[in-house]
C-alpha positions, 0 to 999 in steps of 0.5 A: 764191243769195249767200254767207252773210248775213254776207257781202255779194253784189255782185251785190245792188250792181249789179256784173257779175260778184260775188265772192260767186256761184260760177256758170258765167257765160261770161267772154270766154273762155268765150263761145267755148265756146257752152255756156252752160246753158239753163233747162228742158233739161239741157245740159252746161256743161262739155267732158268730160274727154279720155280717159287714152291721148289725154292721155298722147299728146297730151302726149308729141306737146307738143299738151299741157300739164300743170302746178299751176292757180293761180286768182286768190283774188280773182277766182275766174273768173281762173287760170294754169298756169306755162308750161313754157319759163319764160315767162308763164303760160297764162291759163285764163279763166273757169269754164267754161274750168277744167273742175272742177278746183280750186286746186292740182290738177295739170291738162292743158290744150290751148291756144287758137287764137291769136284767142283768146290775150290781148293785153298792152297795150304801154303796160305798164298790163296786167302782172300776167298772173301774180297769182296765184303760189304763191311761197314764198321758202324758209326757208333764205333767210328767217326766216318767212314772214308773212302778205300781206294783198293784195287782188287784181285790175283795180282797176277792177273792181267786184268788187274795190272792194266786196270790198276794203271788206266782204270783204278779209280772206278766209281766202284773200285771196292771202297764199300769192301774193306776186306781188301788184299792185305798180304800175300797171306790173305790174297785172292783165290787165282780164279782159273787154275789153267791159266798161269799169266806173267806180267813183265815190265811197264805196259806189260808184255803177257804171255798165257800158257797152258798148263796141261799137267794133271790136277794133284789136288782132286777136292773130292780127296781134301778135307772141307777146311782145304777148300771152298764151297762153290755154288750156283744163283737158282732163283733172285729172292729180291732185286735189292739193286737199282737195275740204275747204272750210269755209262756210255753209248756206241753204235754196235759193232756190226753195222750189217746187223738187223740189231745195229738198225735198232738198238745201241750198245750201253756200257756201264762205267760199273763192270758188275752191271752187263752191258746192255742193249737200248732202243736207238729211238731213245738216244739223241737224234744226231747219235747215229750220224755223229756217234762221236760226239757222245762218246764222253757223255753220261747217261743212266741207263734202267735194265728192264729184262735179262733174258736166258739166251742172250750175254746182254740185258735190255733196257731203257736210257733214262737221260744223259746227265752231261760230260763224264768227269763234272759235277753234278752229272756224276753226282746225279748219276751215282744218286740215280745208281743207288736208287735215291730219291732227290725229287721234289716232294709230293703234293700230297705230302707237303699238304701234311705241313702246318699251313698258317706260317708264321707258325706258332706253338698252341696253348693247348700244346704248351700245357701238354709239355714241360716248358724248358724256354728259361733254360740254358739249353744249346746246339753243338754242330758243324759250322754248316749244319741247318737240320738241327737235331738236338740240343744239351743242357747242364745245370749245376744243382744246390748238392753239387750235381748236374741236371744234364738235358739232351734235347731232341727235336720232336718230328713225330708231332709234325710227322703223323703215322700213316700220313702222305708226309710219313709214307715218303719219309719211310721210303726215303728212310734217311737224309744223305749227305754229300760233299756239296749239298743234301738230300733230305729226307723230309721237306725243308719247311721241317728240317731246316725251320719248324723241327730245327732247334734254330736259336731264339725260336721256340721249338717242340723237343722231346727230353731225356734228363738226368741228374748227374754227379761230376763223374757221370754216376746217372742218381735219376733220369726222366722222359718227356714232351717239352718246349725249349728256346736255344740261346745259341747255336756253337759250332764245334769249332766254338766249342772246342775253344771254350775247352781248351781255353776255360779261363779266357772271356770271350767277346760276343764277336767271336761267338755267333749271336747269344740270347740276352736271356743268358751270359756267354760266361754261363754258357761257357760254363755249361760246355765246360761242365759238360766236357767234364762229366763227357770224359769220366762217361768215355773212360768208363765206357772204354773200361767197361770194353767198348770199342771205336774205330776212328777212320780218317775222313777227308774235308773239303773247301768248295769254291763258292761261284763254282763248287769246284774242290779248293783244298782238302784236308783230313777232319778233325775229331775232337774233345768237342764232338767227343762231349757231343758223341758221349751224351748222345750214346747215353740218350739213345741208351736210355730209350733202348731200355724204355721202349723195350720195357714197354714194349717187348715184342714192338721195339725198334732197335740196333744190334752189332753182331761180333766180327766174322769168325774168318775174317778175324782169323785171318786177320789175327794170323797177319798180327802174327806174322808181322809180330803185333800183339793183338788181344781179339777175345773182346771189342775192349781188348782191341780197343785197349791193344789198339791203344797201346801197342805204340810208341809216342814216335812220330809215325805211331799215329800212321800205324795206328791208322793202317791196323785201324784200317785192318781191324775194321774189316772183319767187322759187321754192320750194326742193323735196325731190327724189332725186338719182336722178331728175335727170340734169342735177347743175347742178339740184341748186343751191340758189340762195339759199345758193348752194351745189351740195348741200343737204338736211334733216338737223337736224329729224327730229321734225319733218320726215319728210324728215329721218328719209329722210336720217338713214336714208341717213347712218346706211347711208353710215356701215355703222350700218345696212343700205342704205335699202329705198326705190327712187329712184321711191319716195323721188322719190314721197315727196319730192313728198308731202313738198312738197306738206305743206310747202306745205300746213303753211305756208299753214295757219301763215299762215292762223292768224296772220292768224285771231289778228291778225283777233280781235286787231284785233276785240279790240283795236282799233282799231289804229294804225301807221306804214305805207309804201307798197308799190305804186301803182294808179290808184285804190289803193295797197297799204301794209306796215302797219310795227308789224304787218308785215301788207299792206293795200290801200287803196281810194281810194273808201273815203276822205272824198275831194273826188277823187284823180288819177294820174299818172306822173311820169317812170316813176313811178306817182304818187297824189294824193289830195285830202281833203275839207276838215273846216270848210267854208271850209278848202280841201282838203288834197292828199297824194301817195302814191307808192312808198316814201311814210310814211302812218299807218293805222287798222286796224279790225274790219268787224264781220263775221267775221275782217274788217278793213279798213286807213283812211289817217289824214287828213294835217294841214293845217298846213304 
């Protein structure tokens, strides 16, 4: 009962235990549960859920434990939940143990007798107990996320060798687990100590054995810090999965079976979800005679029930959404995974839009407002951006100051509380973004035309103004309800010319159309003020100790008839977007102290817990061993030895970007939350822009959050009547609001990572400078320079005579001896350790969606 043909099941190589077959095989921790199923008689797999009451006291007496599961995308028998005092993870090993519950879900689990806990090798060869995170270093601290290509797991395991040669580039292949094997030094925790597994050369000859020696290390004899709590999943609090997945149909195996005259097999592409079984009446007519026909078709698959005595779910097949490997059946597919809505907005809804178009602003309106339509007010966004959120301002006053204006559409007023129109924002919660389209969060007639501050259009906006001195000093600042008309939309692009070319006149064919109302002279000289007082606001800000990450982010060029990737290239983050990003941060910084002096207990704002405690000691451990001097006492001081610790040599900006890549991985998600729900101010920080007060205010069309915060602005000011929301209620929302943020960025990075897998296909293959990220003892992972992608490389996938590690001093070192090519030649060795310059070939694997990273053969002459 492998995976789709297309897939290869490693148990058909010999493995122990494949990535391919969901089944409830007991792994160390499961062996205790003695449950193992027996063919003949039904007998339960899986321990019953313990009851509500039971759960709710066990967990008010500490017996218990709840928080988010996170199972190894690598390793699917593997999974955590983050402990509550900040220490390591709770490891849940194996399926049994999990009980049902998926990625995601948030559960109660009850630990395990100490015997049972895992034991941590001193030798530091078994660190990376938390692989599989969720870290999502927040976009206030960096420009975007990129796709992290890693592989996870024992480099040991088998499973992990054959996947990392036919399977590494799974839908879920860990991009959204940045805490991924660094070192030997943070590596995985072997899952089964009485297996010890040996990969030798390329397909790999794997030989198991037994290891009957008596265990030395009994846990009940270790202190606490040598080991690692293991638990059990008791109850699932919420199905916070989608119970979507996408995969593939077959005919099960036994043609003599009852089953096999009714049901199907569903494979999910994504090895954490089970298999499961679905009704043969709800696949195609002809799949039974001619099951090879659809042996490469999508199709999305909902899970209906899970039950205790069987190692499969059942559920309903929603649809086939076309061949594997295309556009937009896998598009559909991961919008389906991820429970976002891409349907056609409601009746109900639309009916909230104003319905005599043109429309028009009221007199009465106008009189309500400060009218801004004389102004010298403008857009700054990418070149194919139609949801346009804000515009800027800068006047230079009589004294020598600035009357500095940030503009923010007013969805609020076409968004009413409690409206059809509201009640599907809130769910949608936010627009999402991928390589070739949108999905919005409110219809188009308001994010793309009545809220868009479209140039020459008069438009509803809500301010906040400042008067400025050139060096950013804030003399006065004013909230309010206003009109503007913008003079022109500049992209980015536009500019970043008029910064870098300040004396040079510019012809009306190079900009798009500009109102006659204003020169281009004016507002080149607005831009310009602006970057001014921008770079004094930054350079306070990173004195004052904030911190960015800047991750690369991948672009493409699409074929306009078929959509087909074309080129791609690493996205340029520049003084223009800086100018953007500076007084963006400071709007939103401003209506953080405003609604919460208003309102204490109902503000809705964004927090940035500090990094986790373990992970950044591992992580400042690694600085050690590979001799970086790290200051981690504060986001300040990363920042600052992030930004020096290099030279101006021309591979300073790729270390730069692997220990950037590092240090986002101890870092925690930044988090809507009601200010009415936390007692304790000091956790409202936000540690990244290292500031007491922050929220969403500059992206209403976009962010369903920022509409909650407009509504509370707009009652601080007496524009409106107090917001009808209890603080439980905006507190709800907030959570929702996370977890679609969450869900929208995974399914930004999963389209990527779709367009650079066809462009691999399409284009490739591809060649690039890459530097070594991480060292294993069979395996290195690389950051791919050109694509800013991570691969890991195998040792047994190259033409190698043999490879050895070794530590040098504390440094994890590879030495990788090439097979000659001429007989008489001796083989050439390469070392690799951190930071090490390689050249790469990425290359398509000929199935779907795959592609593997091959390290170029070094030259032979000296």
């Amino acid at each position: 009962m492998n995976h789709s043909d297309s897939r290869i099941n490693p148990r058909q190589l010999g493995t122990p235990r494949g990535g391919g077959a969901y089944v409830a095989v007991p792994t160390s921790g499961d062996k205790k549960n003695r449950n193992k199923p027996t063919r003949g008689r039904k007998k339960c797999i899986f321990e019953a859920y313990m009851s509500k009451e039971d759960v709710s006291a066990g967990l008010k007496r500490g017996e218990l434990i709840q928080g988010p599961l996170r199972i190894n995308p690598k390793k699917y028998h593997e999974a955590f939940i983050p402990s509550p005092d900040g220490t390591r993870d709770i490891f849940i090993d194996g399926v049994v143990a999990r009980n049902r519950a998926l990625n995601g879900d948030i559960v109660v689990v009850k630990l395990l007798p100490k015997e049972q806990w895992k034991v941590i090798k001193p030798d530091g060869s078994d660190k990376e107990t938390e692989a599989t995170h969720e870290s999502d270093v927040p976009e206030d601290m960096l420009g975007t996320c990129i796709p992290q290509e890693t592989a996870k797991g024992d480099d040991k395991s088998p499973d992990v060798i054959i996947e990392a040669q036919f399977d590494d580039n799974d839908a879920e292949h860990g991009q959204d687990h940045l805490q991924d094997t660094l070192t030997d030094d943070i590596k995985k925790l072997s899952l089964d100590t009485s297996e010890k597994v040996n990969a030798v050369g390329i397909g790999g000859i794997y030989k198991t054995k037994q290891d009957d020696a008596p265990k030395l290390n009994d846990p009940r004899l270790l202190p606490d810090t040598s080991l690692q709590r293991t638990a059990k999943v008791v109850y699932i609090l919420e199905k916070k999965h989608s119970r979507a997945a996408t995969g593939f149909i077959k005919l099960l195996a036994d043609k003599n079976s009852e089953l096999f005259k009714r049901c199907a097999m569903f494979s999910p592409v994504d090895h954490r979800v089970p298999r499961v079984y679905v009704s043969l009446a709800d696949c195609p007519l002809d799949f039974v005679t001619r099951p090879e026909d659809y042996s490469n078709m999508l199709f999305i698959c909902r899970i209906v029930d899970w039950k205790e005595d069987s190692n499969f779910a059942t559920g309903q097949l929603a649809k086939s959404l076309g061949q594997a490997g295309e556009i937009e059946p896998e598009t559909e597919g991961i919008l389906m995974e991820y429970g976002v809505d891409f349907s056609d907005f409601p009746p109900g809804a639309l009916e909230c839009l104003p319905q005599n178009l043109p429309w028009v602003i009221s007199q009465e309106e106008m009189a309500r407002r400060r009218d801004l339509r004389k102004e010298c007010i403008f857009t700054i966004d990418p070149s194919t951006a139609k949801d346009l959120d804000d515009a800027l301002s800068c006047k230079q006053l009589p004294d020598g100051n600035f009357e500095v204006g940030v503009h923010i559409a007013d969805v609020s007023f076409f968004v009413l509380e409690e409206t059809e129109l509201d009640k599907v924002a809130s769910e949608r919660a936010t627009s999402v973004y991928l390589v070739q389209k949108v999905i919005p969060m409110l219809p188009k007639l308001l994010c793309e035309e009545l809220c868009s501050l479209n140039p020459m259009r008069d438009r509803l906006t809500f301010s906040v103004m400042w008067k400025m001195t050139p060096e950013g000093k804030i003399l006065d600042e004013w909230f309010g309800r206003t009109v503007i008309c913008s003079c022109v939309k500049l992209s980015y692009d536009h500019a970043q010319s008029m910064i870098e070319s300040p004396g040079k006149v510019f012809s009306p064919e190079e900009l798009p159309p500009v109102s006659p109302q204003h020169s281009i002279a004016e507002i080149q000289q607005a831009v310009l003020n602006l970057h001014q007082i921008a770079q004094h606001l930054r350079k306070q800000r990173f004195v004052g100790g904030a911190l960015r990450l800047d991750q690369l982010k991948l672009s493409f060029t699409l074929d306009q008839e078929s959509g087909m990737p074309q080129g791609c290239y690493i996205y340029q983050y520049r003084d223009s977007n800086k100018l953007v990003e500076e007084f963006m941060l400071l709007a939103n910084m401003a209506v953080a102290h405003q609604i919460y002096r208003s309102f204490p207990k109902q503000a809705l704002l964004r927090r940035h817990p500090p990094p986790q405690t373990k992970l950044l000691k591992d992580l400042m451990e690694f600085c050690n061993q590979v001799g970086l001097d790290i200051d981690f006492s504060s986001a300040g001081t990363l920042h600052k030895s992030l930004n020096e610790i290099f030279g101006p040599d021309k591979y300073s900006e790729a270390r730069k970007e692997v220990l950037t890549n590092m240090f986002s991985r101890p870092m925690q998600m930044a988090l809507y939350f009601c200010t009415g729900v936390l007692e304790n101010e000091t956790l409202f920080r936000h540690y990244a822009l290292n500031v007491p007060f922050y929220t969403h205010f500059t992206s209403p069309i976009r962010r369903y959050a920022d509409v909650i915060v407009h509504r509370l602005l707009s009652a601080s000011l007496g524009a409106s009547s107090p917001i009808k929301m209890e603080k439980e209620a905006i507190q709800k929302q907030a959570d929702h609001c996370n977890d679609r943020k969450m869900a929208s960025k995974r399914v930004q990075e999963l389209s990527a990572d779709l367009f650079f897998s066809i462009f691999v296909r399409e284009c490739g293959p591809l060649e690039s400078e890459a530097m070594v990220m991480g060292v294993l003892n069979e395996a290195f992972d690389v950051l791919v320079l050109k694509f800013g992608v991570q691969k890991r490389i195998y040792c047994n996938a190259l033409p190698l005579v043999g490879f050895h590690f070794q530590k040098v001093g504390r440094k994890p070192e590879l030495t990788l001896m090439w097979e000659p090519e001429k007989l008489e030649q001796e083989s050439v060795p390469q070392v690799i350790t951190i930071f090490t310059l390689v050249e790469v070939v990425l290359t398509s694997d000929g199935v779907p969606l795959k592609y593997s990273a091959l390290l170029k053969r070094p030259s032979s002459e000296k």
